[in-house]
C-alpha positions, -999 to +999 in steps of 0.1 A: +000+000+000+012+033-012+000+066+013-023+089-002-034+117+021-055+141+017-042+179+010-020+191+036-019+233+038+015+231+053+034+215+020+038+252+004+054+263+034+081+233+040+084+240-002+093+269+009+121+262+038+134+238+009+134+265-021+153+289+009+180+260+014+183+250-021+189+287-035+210+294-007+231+266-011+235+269-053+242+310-047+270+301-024+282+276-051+278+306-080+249+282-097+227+304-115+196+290-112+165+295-133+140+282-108+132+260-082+098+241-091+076+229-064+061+202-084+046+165-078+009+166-063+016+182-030+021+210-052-015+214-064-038+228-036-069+206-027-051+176-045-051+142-022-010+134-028+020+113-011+033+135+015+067+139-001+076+174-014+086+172-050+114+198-063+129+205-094+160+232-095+158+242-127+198+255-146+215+254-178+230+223-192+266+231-185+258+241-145+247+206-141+273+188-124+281+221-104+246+222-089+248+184-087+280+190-061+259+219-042+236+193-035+261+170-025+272+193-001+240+195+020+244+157+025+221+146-007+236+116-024+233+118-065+215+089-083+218+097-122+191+104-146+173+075-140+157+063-174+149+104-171+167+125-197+181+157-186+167+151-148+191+140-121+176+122-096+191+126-057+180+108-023+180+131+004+199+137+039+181+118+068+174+160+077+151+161+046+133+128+048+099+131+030+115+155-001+123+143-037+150+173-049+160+167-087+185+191-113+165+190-142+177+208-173+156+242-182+138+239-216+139+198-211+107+174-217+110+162-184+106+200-165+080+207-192+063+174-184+065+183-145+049+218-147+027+210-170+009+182-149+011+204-120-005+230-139-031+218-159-041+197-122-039+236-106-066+248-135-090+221-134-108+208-104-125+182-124-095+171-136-076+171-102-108+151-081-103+124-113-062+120-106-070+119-067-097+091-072-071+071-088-044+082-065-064+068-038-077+035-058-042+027-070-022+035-035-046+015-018-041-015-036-003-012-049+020-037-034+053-010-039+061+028-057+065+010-094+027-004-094+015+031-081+032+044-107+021+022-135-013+023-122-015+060-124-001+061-163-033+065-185-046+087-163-014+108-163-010+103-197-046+120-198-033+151-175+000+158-203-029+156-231-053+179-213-017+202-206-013+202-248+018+180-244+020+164-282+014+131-289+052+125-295+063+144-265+040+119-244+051+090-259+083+102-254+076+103-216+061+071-213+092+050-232+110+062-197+129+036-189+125+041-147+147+015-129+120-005-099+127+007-066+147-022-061+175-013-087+179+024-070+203+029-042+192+040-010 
């Protein structure tokens, strides 16, 4: 069984202790930094969601491996891409339990794929009560992470087309090669 709670009003504020750290931490490494996303569902008010803050620190290309080593340097270990391309995956200090933090390239499918399900979930209600129905169906029954998150597919699949993503650009999401949660390190 996978956690689904219902929205939590605090999650904007610990994005925010998070977004303080983050750009603290890249502005003392001289990482210029586009943004840093709160995305994932505990980003879209009224949505039922994981209680995991979900962050993307958006930079150029070449300042990946720099902002990779600011993160380092608040304890966060680096994973890779993933199966992701052009998002770089990191598991968090025992400090920041409950957070996802990622370096995702600006421009890059798999930002545009993040704000886009955040926002097209932020602009229609009907839409969001349909993704926390099956949030809630599919955590209930899901034996680890990887079935939650094949169970939720069509339906996010539906968000991206609802969000104008192309037909290419979500197939291109969906041949993702994710490694199972028992592949990753932790």
């Amino acid at each position: 069984m996978i956690l689904v709670v219902a929205y939590d009003p605090t999650w904007p504020l610990r994005f925010e202790q998070l977004r303080q750290e983050y750009a603290a931490a890249m502005a003392a490494a001289g990482v210029p930094v586009m943004a840093i996303e709160h995305i994932g569902s505990t980003s879209v008010p009224g949505l039922a969601a994981k209680p995991v803050i979900d962050c993307d620190i958006v930079v150029a290309g070449q300042h990946v491996t720099a902002a990779s080593q600011a993160l380092a340097r608040l304890g966060f270990k680096p994973l890779g891409e993933q199966g992701i391309p052009l998002r770089w995956a990191f598991k968090e200090p025992a400090r920041l339990a409950a957070t996802n933090t990622y370096v995702v390239v600006r421009d890059s499918l798999s930002l545009r794929n993040h704000l886009a399900v955040r926002d097209a979930l932020r602009a229609d209600p009907a839409l969001r009560e349909q993704y926390a129905a099956v949030k809630r169906q599919v955590g209930s029954r899901a034996a680890n992470i990887d079935e939650y998150g094949r169970g939720k597919n069509v339906m996010v699949q539906q968000i991206l087309a609802a969000a104008g993503l192309t037909e290419a650009e979500r197939a291109s999401i969906d041949a993702n090669q994710v490694p199972s949660h028992d592949e990753v390190p932790r």
